[in-house]
C-alpha positions in Angstrom: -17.6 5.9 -30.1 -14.0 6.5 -29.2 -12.0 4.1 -27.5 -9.7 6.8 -25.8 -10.5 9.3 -23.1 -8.0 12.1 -22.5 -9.5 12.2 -19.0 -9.7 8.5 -18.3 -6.6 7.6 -17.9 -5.6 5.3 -14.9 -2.5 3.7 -16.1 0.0 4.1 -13.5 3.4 2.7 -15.6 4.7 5.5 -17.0 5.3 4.0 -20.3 1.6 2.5 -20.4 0.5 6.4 -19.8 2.5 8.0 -22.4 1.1 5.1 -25.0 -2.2 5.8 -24.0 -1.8 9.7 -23.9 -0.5 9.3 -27.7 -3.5 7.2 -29.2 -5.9 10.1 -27.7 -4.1 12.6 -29.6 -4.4 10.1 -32.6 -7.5 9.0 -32.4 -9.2 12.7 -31.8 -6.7 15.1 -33.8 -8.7 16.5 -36.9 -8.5 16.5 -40.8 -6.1 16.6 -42.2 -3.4 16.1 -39.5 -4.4 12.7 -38.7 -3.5 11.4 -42.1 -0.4 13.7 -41.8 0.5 12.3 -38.5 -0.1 8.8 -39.9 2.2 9.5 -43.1 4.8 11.4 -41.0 5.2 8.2 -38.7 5.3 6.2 -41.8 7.6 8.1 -44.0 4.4 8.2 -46.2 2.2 10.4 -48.3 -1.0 12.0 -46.3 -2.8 11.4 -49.9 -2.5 7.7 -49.3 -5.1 7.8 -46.6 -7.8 8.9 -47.7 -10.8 11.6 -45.4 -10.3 9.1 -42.4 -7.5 6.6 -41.8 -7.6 5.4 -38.6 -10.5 2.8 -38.0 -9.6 1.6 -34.1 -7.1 2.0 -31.7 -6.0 -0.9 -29.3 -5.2 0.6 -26.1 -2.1 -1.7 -24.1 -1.8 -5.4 -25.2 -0.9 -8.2 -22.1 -1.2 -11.7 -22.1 0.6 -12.6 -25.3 3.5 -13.5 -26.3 4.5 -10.4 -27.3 2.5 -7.4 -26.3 3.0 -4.2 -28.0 2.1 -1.0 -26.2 -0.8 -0.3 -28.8 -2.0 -0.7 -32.1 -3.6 1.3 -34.9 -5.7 -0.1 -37.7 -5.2 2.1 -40.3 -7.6 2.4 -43.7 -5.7 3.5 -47.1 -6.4 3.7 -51.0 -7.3 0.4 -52.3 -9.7 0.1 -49.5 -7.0 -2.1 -47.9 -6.5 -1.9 -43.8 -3.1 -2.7 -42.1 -1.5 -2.1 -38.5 0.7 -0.1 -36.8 2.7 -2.3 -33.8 3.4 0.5 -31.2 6.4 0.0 -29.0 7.1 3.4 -27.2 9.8 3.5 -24.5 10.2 6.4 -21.4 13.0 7.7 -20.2 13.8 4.7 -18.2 13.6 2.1 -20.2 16.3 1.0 -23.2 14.9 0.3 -26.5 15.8 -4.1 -27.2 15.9 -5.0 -30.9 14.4 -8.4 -29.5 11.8 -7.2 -28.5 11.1 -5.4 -31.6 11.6 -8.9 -33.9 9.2 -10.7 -31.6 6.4 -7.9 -32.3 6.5 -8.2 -35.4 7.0 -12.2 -35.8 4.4 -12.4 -33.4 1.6 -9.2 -34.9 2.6 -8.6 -38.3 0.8 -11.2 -40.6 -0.6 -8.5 -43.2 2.8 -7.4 -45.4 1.6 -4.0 -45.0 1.5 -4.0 -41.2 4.2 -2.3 -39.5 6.0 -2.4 -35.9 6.9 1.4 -35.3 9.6 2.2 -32.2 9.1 5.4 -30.8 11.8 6.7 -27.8 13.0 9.8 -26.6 16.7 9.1 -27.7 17.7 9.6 -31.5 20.3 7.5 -31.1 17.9 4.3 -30.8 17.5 4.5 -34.5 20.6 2.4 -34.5 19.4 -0.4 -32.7 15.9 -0.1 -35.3 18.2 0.0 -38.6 20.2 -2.6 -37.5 17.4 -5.3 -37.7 17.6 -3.8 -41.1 13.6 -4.6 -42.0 12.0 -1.9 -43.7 8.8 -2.7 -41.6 10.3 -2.1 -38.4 10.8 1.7 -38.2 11.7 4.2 -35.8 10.8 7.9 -34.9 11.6 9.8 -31.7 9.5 11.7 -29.5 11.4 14.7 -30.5 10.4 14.1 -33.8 7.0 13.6 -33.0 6.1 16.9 -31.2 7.9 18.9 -33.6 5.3 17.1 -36.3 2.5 18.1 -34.0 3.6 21.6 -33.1 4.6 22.4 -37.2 1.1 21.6 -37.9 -0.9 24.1 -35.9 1.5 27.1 -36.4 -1.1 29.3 -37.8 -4.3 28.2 -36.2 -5.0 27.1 -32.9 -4.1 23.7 -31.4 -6.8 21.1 -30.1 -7.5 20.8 -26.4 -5.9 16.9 -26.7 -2.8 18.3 -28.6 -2.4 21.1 -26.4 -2.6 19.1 -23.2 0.0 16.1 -24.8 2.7 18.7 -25.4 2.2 19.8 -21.7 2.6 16.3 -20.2 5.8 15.9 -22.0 7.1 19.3 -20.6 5.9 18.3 -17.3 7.2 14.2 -17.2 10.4 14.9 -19.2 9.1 12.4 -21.1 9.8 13.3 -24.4 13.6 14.6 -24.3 16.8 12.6 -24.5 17.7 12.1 -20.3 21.7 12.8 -21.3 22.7 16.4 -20.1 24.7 17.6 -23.3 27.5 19.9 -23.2 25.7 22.8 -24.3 23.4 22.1 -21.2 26.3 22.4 -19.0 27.5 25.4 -20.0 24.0 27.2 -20.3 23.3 25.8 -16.9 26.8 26.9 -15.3 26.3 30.6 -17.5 23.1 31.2 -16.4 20.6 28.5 -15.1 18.1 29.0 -17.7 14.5 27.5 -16.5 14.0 24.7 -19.7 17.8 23.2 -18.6 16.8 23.2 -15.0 14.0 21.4 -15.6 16.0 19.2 -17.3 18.5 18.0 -15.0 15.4 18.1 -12.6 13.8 15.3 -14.4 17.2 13.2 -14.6 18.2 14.0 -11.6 14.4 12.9 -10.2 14.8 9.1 -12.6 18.1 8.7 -11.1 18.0 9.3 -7.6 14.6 7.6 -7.6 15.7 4.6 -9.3 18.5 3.9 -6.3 17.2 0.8 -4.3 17.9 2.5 -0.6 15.7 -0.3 0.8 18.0 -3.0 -0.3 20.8 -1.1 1.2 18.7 -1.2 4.3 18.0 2.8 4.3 14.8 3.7 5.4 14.0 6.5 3.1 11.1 8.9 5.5 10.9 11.7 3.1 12.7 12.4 -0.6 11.7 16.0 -1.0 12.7 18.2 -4.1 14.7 21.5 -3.5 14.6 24.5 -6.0 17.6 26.2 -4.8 17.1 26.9 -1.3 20.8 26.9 0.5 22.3 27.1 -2.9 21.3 23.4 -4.3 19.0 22.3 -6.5 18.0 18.9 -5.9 16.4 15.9 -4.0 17.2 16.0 0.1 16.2 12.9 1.9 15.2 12.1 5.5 15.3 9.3 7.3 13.1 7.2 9.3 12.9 7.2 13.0 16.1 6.0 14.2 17.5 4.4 17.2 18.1 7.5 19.5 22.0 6.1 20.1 22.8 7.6 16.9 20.0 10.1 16.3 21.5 13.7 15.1 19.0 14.4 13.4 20.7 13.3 9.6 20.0 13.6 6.3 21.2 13.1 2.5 21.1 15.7 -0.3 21.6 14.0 -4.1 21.9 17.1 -6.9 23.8 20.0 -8.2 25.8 22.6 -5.5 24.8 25.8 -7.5 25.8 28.5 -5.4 28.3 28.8 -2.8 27.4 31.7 -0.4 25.4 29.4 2.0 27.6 26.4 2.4 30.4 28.5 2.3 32.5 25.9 0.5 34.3 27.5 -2.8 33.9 25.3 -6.0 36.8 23.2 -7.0 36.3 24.6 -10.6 34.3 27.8 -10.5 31.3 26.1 -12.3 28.0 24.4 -9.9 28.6 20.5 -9.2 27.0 17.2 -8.8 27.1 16.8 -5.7 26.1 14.2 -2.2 25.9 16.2 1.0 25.4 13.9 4.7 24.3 16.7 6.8 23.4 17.3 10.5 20.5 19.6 12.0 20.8 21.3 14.7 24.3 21.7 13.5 26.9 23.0 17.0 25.0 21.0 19.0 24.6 17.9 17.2 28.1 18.1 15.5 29.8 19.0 18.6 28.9 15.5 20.0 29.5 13.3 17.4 32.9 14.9 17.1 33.7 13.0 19.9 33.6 9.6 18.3 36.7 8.5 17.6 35.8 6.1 15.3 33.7 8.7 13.1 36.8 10.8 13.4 38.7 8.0 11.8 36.6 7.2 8.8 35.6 10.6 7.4 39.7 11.6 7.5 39.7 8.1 5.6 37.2 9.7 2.7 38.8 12.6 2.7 42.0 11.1 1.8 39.9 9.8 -1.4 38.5 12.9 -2.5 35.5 13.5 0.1 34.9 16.6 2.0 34.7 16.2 5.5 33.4 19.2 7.8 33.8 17.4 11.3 35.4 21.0 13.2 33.9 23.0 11.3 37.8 23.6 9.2 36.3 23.4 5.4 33.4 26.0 6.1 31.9 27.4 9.3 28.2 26.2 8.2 27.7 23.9 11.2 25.0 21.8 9.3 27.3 20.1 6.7 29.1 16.8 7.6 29.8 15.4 4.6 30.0 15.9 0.6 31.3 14.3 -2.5 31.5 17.2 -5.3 32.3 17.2 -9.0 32.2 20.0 -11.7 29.5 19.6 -13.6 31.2 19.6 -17.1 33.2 16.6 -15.5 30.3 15.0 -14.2 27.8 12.1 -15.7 25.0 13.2 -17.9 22.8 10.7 -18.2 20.5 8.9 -15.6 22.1 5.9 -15.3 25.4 7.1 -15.2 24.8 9.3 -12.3 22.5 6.5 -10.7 25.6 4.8 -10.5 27.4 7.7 -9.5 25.9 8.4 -6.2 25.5 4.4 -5.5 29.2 4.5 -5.4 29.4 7.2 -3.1 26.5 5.4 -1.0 27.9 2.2 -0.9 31.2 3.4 -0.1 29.5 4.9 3.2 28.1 2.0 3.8 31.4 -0.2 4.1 32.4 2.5 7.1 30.8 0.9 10.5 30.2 3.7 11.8 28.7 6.1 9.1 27.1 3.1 7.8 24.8 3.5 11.4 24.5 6.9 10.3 22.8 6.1 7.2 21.0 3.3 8.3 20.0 3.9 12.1 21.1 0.5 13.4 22.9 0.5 16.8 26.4 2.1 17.3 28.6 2.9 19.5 28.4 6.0 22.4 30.2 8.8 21.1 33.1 9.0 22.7 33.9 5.5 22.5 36.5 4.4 20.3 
């Protein structure tokens, strides 16, 4: 009986899903890919394996003192069995050469067994050849579908196979989350749908990843936009909030694609990454907290540091926009963390100002018109 069910998985950790996702395909793809999977992972020969190599699958380990994400027991010529340690890393998480050392100090007590690193950034082979032990390896997700898709190129692709490749379209899971320069300029040139998906899914990691609550936002809604007002990108509402400073707020985190709506030319004539602190019911709204002085005060103080400030309506006559922080794309961070960090600063920086600061965070603040 098999131990994995395509259908049965509950895991809710993203990287305990994708390990599990990947022993189904394992476990259920047919003769002979399975033993050419198996080789390819090993930089082996499929003839080494034999009609069928794998014998079990271990779904995810806990409780040890090292817990690889899975294992594979795995029968070869000479009627000999060994193990394949599986340590598979998401988007989110680095790939630690520790972590890879204790696997296998921990696991590997046959001296065929193996501890295998799988991530979706090339560039972790680095950290893998570094240990320099020939039994610690390393193969990308990259690497991995294009083994998968190569080998049904002229027949037709099993259900599991077929539905693995989908989840890593879908998740992001399987590409590199850095934006390269070619992504730039085929997103500023044209927007074509696979790089739009892309900077979805880092944009999504990133923005998600921000601890709002520790900042004491009360996040009500993070909603994703496909391009409606020219942005593409993740606008947040807030909470209920103290009706003293209630105009009806909220935060957009993403890329400023097109310029007809806002009304706000680009610095560079190319789409940016951009923050926007808008205002519904814009006139109305606007008109009234225009009359804080203190408000007044600190947005002329962003703007002074780069910050567009839209208080009288004087950089566009779109009454909903407050607020932004914009920079070209091609001179913008491409990875998550990187622009993580990126709108934290601009965040945090809000947060020093008293008075937006009750913006973003509802507290009490003065009656406009005070100063």
């Amino acid at each position: 009986m098999a131990i994995t069910n395509v259908f049965m998985n509950d895991y809710v950790q993203p990287e305990n899903r994708l390990t599990f996702n990947f022993l189904c395909v394992i476990e259920h793809l047919p003769q002979p890919q399975q033993c050419c999977l198996i080789a390819f992972i090993l930089d082996g020969d499929p003839k080494e394996f034999g009609d069928n190599p794998i014998v079990e699958v271990e779904t995810v380990m806990s409780g040890h003192p090292s817990n690889p994400d899975g294992t594979i027991r795995v029968h070869c010529e000479g009627n000999r069995t060994f193990r394949i340690y599986l340590e598979n890393k998401t988007t989110r998480m680095a790939l630690s050469a520790n972590q890879l050392i204790n696997h296998f100090t921990t696991w590997c007590k046959d001296k065929d067994d193996y501890v295998i690193a799988i991530t979706p950034r090339p560039e972790d082979n680095l950290v893998v050849s570094a240990i320099g032990n020939d039994k610690i390896a390393f193969k990308s997700w990259g690497q991995i579908v294009n083994c998968l898709e190569s080998m049904f190129l002229a027949k037709s692709t099993p259900f599991v196979v077929e539905q693995f490749l989908e989840y890593g379209r879908l998740t992001g899971e399987f590409e590199g989350m850095e934006i390269s320069e070619s992504d730039v300029s085929k997103f500023v040139i044209r927007t074509p749908e696979p790089i739009k998906n892309k900077y979805r899914n880092v944009l999504e990691n990133a923005v998600r990843e921000i601890d709002f609550r520790r900042r004491g936002i009360d996040v009500a809604d993070l909603r994703f936009n496909n391009g409606k007002w020219g942005r593409f990108g993740f606008e947040m509402t807030f909470s209920k909030r103290q009706s003293d400073y209630d105009y009806r707020q909220w935060q957009f985190f993403g890329i400023y694609e097109e310029s007809s709506d806002h009304g706000i030319e680009f610095k560079e004539s190319q789409p940016e990454l951009a923050y926007f602190l808008d205002v519904d019911k814009g006139g109305k709204q606007k008109a009234q907290l225009a009359t804080n002085c203190a408000v007044r005060k600190e947005l002329e103080e962003l703007e002074r540091e780069g910050f567009d400030q839209n208080l009288d309506n004087t950089l566009t006559s779109n009454v909903y926009r407050l607020l932004a922080h914009r920079t070209p794309l091609s001179k913008a961070p491409k990875d998550i963390n990187g622009i993580k960090e990126h709108f934290e600063r601009i965040v945090d920086r809000l947060l020093e100002k008293p008075e937006l600061r009750n913006l973003l965070i509802g507290a009490a603040a003065s009656l406009p018109g005070r100063p």
